[in-house]
mmCIF file as gemmi writes it, N, C-alpha and C atoms, coordinates in Angstrom:
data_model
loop_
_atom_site.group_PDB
_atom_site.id
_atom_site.type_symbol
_atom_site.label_atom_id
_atom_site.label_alt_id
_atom_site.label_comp_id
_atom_site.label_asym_id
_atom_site.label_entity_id
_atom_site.label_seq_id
_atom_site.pdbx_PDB_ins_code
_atom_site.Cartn_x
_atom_site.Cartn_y
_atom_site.Cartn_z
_atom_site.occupancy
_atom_site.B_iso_or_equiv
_atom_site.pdbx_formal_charge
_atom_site.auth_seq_id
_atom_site.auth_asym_id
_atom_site.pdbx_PDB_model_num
ATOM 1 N N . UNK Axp A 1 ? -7.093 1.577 -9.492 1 0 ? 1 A 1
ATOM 2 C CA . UNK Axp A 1 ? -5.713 1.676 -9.901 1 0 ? 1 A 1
ATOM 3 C C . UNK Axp A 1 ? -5.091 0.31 -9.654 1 0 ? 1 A 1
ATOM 4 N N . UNK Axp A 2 ? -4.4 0.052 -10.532 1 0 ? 2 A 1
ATOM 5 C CA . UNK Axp A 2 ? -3.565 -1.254 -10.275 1 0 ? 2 A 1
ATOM 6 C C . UNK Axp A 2 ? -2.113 -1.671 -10.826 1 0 ? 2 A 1
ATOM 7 N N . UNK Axp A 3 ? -1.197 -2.026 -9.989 1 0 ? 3 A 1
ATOM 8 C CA . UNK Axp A 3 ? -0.102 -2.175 -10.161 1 0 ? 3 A 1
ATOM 9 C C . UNK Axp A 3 ? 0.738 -2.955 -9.735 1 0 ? 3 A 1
ATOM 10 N N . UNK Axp A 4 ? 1.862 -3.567 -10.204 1 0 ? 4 A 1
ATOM 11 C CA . UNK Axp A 4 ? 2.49 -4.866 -9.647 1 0 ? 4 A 1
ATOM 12 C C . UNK Axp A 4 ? 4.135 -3.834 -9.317 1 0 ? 4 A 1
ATOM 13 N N . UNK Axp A 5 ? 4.471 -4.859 -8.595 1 0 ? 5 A 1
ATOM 14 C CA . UNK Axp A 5 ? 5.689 -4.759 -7.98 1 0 ? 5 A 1
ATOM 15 C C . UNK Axp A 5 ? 6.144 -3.465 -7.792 1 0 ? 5 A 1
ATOM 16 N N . UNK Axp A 6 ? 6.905 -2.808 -8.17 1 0 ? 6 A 1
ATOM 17 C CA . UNK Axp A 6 ? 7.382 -1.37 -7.909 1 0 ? 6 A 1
ATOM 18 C C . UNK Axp A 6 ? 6.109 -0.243 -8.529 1 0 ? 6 A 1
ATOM 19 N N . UNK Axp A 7 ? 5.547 -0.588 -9.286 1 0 ? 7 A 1
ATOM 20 C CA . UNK Axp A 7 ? 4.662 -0.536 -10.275 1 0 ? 7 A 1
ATOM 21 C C . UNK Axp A 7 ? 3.434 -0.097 -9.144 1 0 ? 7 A 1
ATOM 22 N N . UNK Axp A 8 ? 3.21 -0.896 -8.033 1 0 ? 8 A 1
ATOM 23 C CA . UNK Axp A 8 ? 2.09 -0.899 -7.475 1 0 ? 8 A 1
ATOM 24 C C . UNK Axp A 8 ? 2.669 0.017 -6.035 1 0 ? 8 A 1
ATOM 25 N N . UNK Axp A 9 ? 3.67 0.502 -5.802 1 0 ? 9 A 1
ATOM 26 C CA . UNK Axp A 9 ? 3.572 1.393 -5.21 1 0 ? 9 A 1
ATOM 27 C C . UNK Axp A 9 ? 3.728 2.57 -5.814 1 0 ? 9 A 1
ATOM 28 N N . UNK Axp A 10 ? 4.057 2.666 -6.462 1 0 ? 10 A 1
ATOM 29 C CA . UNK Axp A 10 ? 3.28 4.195 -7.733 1 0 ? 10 A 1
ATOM 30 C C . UNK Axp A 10 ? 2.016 4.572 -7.711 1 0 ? 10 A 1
ATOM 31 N N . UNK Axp A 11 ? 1.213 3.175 -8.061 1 0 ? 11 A 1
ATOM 32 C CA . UNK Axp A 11 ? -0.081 3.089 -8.122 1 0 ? 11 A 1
ATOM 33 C C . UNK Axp A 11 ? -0.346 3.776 -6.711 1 0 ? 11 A 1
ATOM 34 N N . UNK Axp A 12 ? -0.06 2.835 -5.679 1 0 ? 12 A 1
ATOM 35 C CA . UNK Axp A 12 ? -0.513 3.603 -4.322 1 0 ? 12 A 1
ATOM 36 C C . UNK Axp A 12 ? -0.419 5.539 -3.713 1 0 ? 12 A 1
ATOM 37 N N . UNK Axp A 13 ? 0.855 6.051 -4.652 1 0 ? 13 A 1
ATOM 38 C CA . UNK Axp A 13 ? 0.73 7.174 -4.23 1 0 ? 13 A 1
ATOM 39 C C . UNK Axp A 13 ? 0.064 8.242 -5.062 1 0 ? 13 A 1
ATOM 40 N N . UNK Axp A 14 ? -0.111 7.6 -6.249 1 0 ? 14 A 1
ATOM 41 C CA . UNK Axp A 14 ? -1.184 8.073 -7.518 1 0 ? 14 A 1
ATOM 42 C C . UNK Axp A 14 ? -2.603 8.455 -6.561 1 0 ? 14 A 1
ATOM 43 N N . UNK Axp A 15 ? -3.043 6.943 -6.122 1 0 ? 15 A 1
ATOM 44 C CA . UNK Axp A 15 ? -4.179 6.966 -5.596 1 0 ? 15 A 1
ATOM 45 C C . UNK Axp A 15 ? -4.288 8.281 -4.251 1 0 ? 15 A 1
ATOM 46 N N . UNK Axp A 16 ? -3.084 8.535 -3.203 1 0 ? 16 A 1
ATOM 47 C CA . UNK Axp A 16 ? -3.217 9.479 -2.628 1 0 ? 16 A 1
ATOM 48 C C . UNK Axp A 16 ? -3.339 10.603 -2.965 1 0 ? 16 A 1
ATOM 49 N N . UNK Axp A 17 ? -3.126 10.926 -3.858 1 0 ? 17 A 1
ATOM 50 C CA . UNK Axp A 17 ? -2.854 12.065 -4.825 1 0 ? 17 A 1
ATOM 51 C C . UNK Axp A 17 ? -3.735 12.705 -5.525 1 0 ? 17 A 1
ATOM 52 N N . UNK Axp A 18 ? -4.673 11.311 -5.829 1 0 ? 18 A 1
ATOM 53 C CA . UNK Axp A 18 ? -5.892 11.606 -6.609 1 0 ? 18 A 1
ATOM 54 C C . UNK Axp A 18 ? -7.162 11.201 -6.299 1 0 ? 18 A 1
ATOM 55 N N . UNK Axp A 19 ? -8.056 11.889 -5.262 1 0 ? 19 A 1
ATOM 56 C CA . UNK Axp A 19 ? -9.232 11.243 -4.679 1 0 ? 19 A 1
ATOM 57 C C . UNK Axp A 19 ? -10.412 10.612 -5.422 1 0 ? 19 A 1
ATOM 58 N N . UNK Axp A 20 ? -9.896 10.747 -6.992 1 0 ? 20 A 1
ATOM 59 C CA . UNK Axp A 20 ? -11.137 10.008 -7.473 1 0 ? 20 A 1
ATOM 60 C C . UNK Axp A 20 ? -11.122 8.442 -7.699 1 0 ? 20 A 1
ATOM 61 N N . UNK Axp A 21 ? -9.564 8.197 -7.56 1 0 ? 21 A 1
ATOM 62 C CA . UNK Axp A 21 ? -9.555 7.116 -7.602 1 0 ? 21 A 1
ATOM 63 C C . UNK Axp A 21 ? -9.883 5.766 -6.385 1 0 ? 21 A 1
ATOM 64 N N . UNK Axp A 22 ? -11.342 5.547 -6.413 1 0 ? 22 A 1
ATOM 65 C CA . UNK Axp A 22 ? -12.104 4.609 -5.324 1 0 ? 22 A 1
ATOM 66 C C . UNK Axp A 22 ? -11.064 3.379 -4.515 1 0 ? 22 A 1
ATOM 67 N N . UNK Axp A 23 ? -10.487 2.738 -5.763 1 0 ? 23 A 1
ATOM 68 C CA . UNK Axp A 23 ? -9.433 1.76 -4.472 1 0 ? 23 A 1
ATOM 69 C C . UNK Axp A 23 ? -7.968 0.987 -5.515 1 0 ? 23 A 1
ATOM 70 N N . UNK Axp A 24 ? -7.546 0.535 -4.847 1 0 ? 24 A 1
ATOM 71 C CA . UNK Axp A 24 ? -6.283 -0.328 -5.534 1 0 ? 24 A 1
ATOM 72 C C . UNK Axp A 24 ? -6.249 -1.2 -5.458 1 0 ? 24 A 1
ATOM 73 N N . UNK Axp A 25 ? -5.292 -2.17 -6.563 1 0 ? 25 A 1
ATOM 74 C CA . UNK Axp A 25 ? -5.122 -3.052 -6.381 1 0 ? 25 A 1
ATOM 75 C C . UNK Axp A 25 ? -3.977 -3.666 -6.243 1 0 ? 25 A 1
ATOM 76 N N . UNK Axp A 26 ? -3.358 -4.307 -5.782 1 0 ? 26 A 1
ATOM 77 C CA . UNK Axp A 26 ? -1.045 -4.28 -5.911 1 0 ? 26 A 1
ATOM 78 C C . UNK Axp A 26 ? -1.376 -5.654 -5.728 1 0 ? 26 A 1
ATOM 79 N N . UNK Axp A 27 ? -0.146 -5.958 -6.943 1 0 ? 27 A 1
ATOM 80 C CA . UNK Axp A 27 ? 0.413 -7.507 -6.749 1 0 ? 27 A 1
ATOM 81 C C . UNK Axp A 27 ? 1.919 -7.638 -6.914 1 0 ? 27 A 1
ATOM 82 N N . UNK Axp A 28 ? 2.235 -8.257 -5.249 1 0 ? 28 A 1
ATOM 83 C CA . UNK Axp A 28 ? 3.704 -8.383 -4.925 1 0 ? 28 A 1
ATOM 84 C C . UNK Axp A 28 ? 4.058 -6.701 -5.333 1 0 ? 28 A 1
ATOM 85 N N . UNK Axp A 29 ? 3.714 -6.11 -4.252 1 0 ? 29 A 1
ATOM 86 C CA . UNK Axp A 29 ? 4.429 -5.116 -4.087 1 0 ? 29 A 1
ATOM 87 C C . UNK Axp A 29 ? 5.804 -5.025 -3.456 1 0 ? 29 A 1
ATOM 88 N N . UNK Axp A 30 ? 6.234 -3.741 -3.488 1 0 ? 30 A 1
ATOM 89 C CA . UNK Axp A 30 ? 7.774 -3.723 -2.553 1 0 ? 30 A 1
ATOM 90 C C . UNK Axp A 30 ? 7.085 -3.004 -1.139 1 0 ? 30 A 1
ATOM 91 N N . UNK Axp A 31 ? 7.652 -3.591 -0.584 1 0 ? 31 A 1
ATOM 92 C CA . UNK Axp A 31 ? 7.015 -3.221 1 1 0 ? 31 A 1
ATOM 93 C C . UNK Axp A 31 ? 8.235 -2.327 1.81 1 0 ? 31 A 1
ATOM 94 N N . UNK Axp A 32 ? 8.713 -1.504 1.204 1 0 ? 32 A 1
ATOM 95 C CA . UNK Axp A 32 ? 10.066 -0.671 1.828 1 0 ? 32 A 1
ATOM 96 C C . UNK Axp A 32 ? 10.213 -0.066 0.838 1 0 ? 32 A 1
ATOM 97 N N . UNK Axp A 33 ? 10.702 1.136 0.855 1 0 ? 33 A 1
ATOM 98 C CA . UNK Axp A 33 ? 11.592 2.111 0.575 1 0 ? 33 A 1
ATOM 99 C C . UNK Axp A 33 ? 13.028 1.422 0.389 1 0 ? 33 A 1
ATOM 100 N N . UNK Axp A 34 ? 13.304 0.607 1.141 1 0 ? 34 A 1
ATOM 101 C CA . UNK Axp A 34 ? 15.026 -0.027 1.719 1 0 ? 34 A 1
ATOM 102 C C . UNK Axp A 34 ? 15.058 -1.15 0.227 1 0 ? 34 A 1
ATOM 103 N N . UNK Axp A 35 ? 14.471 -1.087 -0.105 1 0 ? 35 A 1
ATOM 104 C CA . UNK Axp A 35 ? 14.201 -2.368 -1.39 1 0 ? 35 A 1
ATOM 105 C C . UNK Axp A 35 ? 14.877 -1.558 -2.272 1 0 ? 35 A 1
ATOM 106 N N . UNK Axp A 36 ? 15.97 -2.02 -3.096 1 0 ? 36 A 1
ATOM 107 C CA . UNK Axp A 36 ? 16.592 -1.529 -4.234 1 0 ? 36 A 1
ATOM 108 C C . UNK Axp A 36 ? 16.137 -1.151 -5.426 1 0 ? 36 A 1
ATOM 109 N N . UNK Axp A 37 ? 14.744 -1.862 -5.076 1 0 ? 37 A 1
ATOM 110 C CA . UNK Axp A 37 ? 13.329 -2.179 -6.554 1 0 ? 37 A 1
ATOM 111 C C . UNK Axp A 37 ? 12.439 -1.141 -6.51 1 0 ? 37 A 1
ATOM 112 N N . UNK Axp A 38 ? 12.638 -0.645 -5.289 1 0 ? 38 A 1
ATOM 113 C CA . UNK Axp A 38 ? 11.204 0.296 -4.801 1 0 ? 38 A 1
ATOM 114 C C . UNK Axp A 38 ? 11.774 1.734 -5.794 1 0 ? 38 A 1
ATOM 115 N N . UNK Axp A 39 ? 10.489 2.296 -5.794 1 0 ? 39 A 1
ATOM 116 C CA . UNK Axp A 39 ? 10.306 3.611 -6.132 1 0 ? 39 A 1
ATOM 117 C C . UNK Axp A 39 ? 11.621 4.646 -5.56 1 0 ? 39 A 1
ATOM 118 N N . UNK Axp A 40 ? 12.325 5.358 -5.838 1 0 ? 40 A 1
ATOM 119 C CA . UNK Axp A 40 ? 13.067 6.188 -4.663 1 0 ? 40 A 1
ATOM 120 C C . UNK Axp A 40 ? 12.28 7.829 -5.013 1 0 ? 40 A 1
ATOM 121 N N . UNK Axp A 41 ? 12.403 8.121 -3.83 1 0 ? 41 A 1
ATOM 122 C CA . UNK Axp A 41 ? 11.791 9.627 -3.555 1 0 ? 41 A 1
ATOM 123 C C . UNK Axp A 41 ? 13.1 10.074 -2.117 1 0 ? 41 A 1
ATOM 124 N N . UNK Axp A 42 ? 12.982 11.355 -2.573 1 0 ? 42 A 1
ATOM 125 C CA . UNK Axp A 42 ? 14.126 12.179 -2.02 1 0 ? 42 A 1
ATOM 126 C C . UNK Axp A 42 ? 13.554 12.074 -0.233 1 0 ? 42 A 1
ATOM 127 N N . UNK Axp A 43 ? 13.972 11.517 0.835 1 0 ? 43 A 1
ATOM 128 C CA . UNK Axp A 43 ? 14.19 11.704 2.262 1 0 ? 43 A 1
ATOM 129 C C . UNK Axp A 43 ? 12.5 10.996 2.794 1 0 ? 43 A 1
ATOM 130 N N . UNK Axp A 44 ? 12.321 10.288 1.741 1 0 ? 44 A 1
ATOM 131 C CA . UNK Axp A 44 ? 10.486 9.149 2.026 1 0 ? 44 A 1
ATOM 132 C C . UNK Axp A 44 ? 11.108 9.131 3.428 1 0 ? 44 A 1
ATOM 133 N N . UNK Axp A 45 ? 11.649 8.205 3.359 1 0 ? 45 A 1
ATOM 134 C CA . UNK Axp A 45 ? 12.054 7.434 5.283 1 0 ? 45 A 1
ATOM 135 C C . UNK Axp A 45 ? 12.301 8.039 5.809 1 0 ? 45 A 1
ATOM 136 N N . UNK Axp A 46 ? 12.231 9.697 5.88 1 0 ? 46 A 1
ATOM 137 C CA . UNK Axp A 46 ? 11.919 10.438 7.359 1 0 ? 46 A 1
ATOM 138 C C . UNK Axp A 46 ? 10.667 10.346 7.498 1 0 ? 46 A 1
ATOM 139 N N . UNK Axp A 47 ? 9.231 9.978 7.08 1 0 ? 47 A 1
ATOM 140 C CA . UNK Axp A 47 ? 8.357 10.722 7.061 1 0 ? 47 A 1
ATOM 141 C C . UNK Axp A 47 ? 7.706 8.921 7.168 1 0 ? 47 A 1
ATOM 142 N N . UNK Axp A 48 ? 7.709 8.611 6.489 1 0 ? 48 A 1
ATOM 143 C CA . UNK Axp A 48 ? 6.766 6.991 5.975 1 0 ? 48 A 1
ATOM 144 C C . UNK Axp A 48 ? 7.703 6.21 5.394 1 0 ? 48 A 1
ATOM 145 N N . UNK Axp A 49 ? 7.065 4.605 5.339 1 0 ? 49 A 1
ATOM 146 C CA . UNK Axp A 49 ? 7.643 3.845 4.187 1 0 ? 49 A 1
ATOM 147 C C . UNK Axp A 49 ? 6.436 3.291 3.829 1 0 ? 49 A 1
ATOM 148 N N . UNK Axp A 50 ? 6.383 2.209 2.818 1 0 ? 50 A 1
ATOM 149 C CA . UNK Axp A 50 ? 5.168 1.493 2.156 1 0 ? 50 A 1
ATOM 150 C C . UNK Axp A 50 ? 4.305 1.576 3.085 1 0 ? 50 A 1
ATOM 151 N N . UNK Axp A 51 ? 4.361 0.498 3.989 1 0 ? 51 A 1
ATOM 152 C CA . UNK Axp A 51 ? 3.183 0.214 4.779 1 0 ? 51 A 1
ATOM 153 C C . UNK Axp A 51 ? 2.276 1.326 4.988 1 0 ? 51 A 1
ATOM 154 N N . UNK Axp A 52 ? 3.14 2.204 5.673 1 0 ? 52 A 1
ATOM 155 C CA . UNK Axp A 52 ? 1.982 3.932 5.77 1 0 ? 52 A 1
ATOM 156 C C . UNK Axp A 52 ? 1.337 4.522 5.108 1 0 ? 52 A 1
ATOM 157 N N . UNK Axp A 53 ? 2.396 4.466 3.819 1 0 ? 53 A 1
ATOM 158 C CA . UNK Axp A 53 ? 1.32 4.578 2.504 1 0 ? 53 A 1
ATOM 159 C C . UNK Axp A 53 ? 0.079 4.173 2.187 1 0 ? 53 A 1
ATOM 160 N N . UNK Axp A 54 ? 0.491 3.042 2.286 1 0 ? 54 A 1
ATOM 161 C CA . UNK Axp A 54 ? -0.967 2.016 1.813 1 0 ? 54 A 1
ATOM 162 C C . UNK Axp A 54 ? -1.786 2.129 2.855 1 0 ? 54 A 1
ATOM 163 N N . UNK Axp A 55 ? -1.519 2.327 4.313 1 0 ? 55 A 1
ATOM 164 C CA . UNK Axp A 55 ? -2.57 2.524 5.037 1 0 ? 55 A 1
ATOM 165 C C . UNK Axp A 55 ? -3.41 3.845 5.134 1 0 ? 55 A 1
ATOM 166 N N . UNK Axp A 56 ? -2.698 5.09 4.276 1 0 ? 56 A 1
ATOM 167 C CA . UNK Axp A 56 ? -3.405 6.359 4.387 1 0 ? 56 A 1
ATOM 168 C C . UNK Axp A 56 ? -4.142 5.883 2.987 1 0 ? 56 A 1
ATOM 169 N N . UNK Axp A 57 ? -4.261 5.158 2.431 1 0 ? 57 A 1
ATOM 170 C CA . UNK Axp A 57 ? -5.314 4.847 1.284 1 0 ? 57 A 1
ATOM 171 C C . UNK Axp A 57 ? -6.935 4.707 2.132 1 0 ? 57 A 1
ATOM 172 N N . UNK Axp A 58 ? -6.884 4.198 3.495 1 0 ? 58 A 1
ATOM 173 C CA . UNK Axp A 58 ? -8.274 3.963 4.62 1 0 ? 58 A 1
ATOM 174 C C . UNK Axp A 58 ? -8.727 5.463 4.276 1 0 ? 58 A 1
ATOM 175 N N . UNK Axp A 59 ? -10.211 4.741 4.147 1 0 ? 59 A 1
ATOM 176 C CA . UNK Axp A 59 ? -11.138 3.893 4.249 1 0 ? 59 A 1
ATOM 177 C C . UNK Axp A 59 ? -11.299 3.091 2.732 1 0 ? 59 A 1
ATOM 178 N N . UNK Axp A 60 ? -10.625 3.729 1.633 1 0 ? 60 A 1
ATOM 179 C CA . UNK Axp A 60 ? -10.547 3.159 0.104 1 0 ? 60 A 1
ATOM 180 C C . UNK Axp A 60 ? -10.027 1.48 -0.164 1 0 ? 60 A 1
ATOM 181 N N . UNK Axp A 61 ? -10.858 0.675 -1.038 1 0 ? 61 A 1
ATOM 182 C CA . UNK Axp A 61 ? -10.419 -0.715 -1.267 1 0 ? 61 A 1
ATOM 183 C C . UNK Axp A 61 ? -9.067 -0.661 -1.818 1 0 ? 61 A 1
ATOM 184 N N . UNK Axp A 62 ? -8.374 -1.283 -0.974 1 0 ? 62 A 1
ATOM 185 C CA . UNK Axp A 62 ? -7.083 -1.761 -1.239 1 0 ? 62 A 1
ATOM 186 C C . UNK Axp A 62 ? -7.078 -3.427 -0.637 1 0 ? 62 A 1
ATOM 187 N N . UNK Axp A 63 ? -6.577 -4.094 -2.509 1 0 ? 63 A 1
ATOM 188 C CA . UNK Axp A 63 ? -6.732 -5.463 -2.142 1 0 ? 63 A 1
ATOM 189 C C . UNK Axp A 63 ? -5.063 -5.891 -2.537 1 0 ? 63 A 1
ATOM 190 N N . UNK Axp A 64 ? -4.062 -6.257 -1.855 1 0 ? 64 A 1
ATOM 191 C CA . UNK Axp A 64 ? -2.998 -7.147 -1.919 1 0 ? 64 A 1
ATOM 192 C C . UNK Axp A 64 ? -2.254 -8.398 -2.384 1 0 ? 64 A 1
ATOM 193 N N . UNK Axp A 65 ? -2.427 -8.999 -3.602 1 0 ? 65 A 1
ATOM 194 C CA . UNK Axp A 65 ? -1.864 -9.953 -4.267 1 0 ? 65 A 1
ATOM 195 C C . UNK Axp A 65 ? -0.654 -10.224 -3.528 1 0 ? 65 A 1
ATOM 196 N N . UNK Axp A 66 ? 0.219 -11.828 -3.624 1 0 ? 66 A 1
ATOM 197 C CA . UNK Axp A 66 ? 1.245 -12.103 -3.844 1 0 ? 66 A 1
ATOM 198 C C . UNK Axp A 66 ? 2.215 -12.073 -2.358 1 0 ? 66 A 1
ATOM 199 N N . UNK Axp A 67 ? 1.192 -11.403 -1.009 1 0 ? 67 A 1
ATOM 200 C CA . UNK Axp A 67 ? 2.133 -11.249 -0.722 1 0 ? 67 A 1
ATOM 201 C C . UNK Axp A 67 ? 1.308 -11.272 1.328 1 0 ? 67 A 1
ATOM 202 N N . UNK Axp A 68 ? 1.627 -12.119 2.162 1 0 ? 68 A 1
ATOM 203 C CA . UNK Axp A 68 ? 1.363 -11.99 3.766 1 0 ? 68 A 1
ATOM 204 C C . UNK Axp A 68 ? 2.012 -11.485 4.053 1 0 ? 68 A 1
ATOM 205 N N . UNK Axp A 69 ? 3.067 -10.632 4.099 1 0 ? 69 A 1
ATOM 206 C CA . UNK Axp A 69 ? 4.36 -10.18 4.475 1 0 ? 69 A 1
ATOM 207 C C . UNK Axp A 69 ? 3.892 -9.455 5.895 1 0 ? 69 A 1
ATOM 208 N N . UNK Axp A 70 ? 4.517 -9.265 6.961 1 0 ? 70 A 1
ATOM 209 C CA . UNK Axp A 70 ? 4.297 -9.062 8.329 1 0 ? 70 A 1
ATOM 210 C C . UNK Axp A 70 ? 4.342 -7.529 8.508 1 0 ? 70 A 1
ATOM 211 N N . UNK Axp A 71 ? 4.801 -6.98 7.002 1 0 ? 71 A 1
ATOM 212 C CA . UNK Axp A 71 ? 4.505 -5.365 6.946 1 0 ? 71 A 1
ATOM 213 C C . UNK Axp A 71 ? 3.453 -5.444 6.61 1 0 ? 71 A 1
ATOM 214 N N . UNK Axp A 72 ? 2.573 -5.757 6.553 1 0 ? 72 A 1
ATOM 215 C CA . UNK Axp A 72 ? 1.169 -5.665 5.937 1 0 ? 72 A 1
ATOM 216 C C . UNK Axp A 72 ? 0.232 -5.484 6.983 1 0 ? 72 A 1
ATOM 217 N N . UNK Axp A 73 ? 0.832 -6.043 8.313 1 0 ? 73 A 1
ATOM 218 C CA . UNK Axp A 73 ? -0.067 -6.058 9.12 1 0 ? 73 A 1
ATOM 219 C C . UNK Axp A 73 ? -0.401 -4.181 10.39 1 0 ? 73 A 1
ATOM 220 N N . UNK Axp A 74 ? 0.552 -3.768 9.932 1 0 ? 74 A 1
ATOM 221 C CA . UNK Axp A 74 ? 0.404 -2.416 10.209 1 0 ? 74 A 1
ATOM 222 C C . UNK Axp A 74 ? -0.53 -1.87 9.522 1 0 ? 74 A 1
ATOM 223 N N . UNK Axp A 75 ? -0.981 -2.396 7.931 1 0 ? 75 A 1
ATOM 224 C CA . UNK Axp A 75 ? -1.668 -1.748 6.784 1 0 ? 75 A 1
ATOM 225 C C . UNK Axp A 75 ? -2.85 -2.267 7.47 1 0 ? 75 A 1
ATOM 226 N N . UNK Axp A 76 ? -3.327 -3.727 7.983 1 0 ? 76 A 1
ATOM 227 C CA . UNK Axp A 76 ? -4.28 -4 8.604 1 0 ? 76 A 1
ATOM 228 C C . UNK Axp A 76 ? -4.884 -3.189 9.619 1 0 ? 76 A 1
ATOM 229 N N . UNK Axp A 77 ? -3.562 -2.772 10.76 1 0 ? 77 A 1
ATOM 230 C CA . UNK Axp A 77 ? -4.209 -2.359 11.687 1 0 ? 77 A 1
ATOM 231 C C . UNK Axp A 77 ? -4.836 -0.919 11.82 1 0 ? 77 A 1
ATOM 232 N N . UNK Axp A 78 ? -4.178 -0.384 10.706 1 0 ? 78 A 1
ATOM 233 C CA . UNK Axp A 78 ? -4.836 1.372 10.429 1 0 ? 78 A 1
ATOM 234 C C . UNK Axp A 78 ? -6.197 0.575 9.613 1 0 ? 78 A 1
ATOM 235 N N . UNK Axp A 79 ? -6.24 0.372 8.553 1 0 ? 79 A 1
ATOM 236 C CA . UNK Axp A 79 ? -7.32 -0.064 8.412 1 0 ? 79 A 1
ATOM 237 C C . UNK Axp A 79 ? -8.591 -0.45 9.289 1 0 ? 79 A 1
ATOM 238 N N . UNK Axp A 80 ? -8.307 -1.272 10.326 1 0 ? 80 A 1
ATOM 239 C CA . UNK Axp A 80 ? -9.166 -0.842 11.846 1 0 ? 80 A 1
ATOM 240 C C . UNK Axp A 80 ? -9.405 -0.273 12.338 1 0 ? 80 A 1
ATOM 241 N N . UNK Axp A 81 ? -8.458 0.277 12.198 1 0 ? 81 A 1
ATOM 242 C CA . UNK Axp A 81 ? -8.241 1.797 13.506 1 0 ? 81 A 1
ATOM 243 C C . UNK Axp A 81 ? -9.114 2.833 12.724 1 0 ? 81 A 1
ATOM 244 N N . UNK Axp A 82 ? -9.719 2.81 11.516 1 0 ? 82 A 1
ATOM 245 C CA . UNK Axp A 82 ? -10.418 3.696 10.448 1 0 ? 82 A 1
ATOM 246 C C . UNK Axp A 82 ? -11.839 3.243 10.58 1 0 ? 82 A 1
ATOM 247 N N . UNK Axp A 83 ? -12.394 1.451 10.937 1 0 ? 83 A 1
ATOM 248 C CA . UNK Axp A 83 ? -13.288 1.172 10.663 1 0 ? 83 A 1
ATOM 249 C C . UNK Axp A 83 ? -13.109 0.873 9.891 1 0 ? 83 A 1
ATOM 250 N N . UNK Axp A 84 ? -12.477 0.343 8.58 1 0 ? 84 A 1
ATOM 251 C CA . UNK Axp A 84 ? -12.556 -0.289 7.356 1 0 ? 84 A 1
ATOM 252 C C . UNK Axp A 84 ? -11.772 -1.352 7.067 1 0 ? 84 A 1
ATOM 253 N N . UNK Axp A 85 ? -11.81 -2.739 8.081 1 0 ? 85 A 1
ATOM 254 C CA . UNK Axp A 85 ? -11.107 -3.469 7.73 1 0 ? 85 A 1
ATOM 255 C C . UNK Axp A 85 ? -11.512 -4.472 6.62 1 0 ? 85 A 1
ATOM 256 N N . UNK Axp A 86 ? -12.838 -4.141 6.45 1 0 ? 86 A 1
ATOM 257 C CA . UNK Axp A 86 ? -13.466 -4.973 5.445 1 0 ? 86 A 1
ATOM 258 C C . UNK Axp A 86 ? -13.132 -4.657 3.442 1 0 ? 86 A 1
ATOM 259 N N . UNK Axp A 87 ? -12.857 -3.322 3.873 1 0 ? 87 A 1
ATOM 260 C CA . UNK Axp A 87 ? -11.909 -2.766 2.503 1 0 ? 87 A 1
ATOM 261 C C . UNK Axp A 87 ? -10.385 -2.867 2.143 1 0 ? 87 A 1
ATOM 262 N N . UNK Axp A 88 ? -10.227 -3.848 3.117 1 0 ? 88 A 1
ATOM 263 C CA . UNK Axp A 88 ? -8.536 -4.582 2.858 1 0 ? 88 A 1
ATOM 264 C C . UNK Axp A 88 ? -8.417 -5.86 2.988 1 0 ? 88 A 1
ATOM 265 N N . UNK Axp A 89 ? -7.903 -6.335 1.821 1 0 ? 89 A 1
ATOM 266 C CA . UNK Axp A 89 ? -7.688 -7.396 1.371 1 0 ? 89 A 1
ATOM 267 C C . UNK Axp A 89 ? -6.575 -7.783 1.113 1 0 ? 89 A 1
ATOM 268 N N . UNK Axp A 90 ? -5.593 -8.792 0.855 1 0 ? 90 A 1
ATOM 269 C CA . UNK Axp A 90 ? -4.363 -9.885 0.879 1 0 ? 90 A 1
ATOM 270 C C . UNK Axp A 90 ? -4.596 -11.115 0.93 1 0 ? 90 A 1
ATOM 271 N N . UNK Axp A 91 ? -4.009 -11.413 0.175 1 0 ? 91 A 1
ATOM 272 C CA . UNK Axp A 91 ? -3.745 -13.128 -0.045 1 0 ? 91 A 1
ATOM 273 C C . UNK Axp A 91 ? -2.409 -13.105 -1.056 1 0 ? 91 A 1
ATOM 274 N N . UNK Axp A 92 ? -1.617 -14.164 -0.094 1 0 ? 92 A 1
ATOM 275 C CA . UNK Axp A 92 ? -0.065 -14.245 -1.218 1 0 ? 92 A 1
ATOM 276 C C . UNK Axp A 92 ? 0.645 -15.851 -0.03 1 0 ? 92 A 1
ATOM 277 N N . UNK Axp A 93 ? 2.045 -15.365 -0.202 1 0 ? 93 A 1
ATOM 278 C CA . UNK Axp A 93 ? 2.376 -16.249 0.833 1 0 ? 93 A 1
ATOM 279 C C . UNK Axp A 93 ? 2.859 -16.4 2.268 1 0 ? 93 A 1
């Protein structure tokens, strides 16, 4: 699955949604809910925002375009915490 910007967190909850889909790909995603750009879903931010998302994608390839952002690194650390840090990928600025 692959998707850019608001686009690619769609993609991401597609992929939860649908186990056949093996991994993702997002470039310059929105990394919040709080983003005016992002997706809106009725009461998300009681429950998760991006980052959580993308980290319940573990153990599935999820690779990150566009973006180091310091929310990402939560996505890293579940990714560890799964054993699969080798199925997450980023590079941006």
């Amino acid at each position: 699955m692959l998707g850019e910007g608001s686009a690619g967190v769609l993609a991401a909850y597609a992929a939860l949604l649908e186990s056949e889909i093996a991994g993702v790909v997002l470039d310059r995603p929105m990394l919040s809910h709080m983003n005016a750009e992002a997706p809106r879903f009725l009461n998300v931010l009681r429950v998760c925002d991006i980052p959580d998302v993308l980290g319940m994608l573990a153990p599935r390839a999820l690779t990150v375009y566009g973006s180091r952002h310091k929310a990402l690194e939560k996505v890293a650390d579940i990714y560890a915490a799964v054993g699969a840090s080798e199925n997450f990928t980023r590079s941006g600025n």
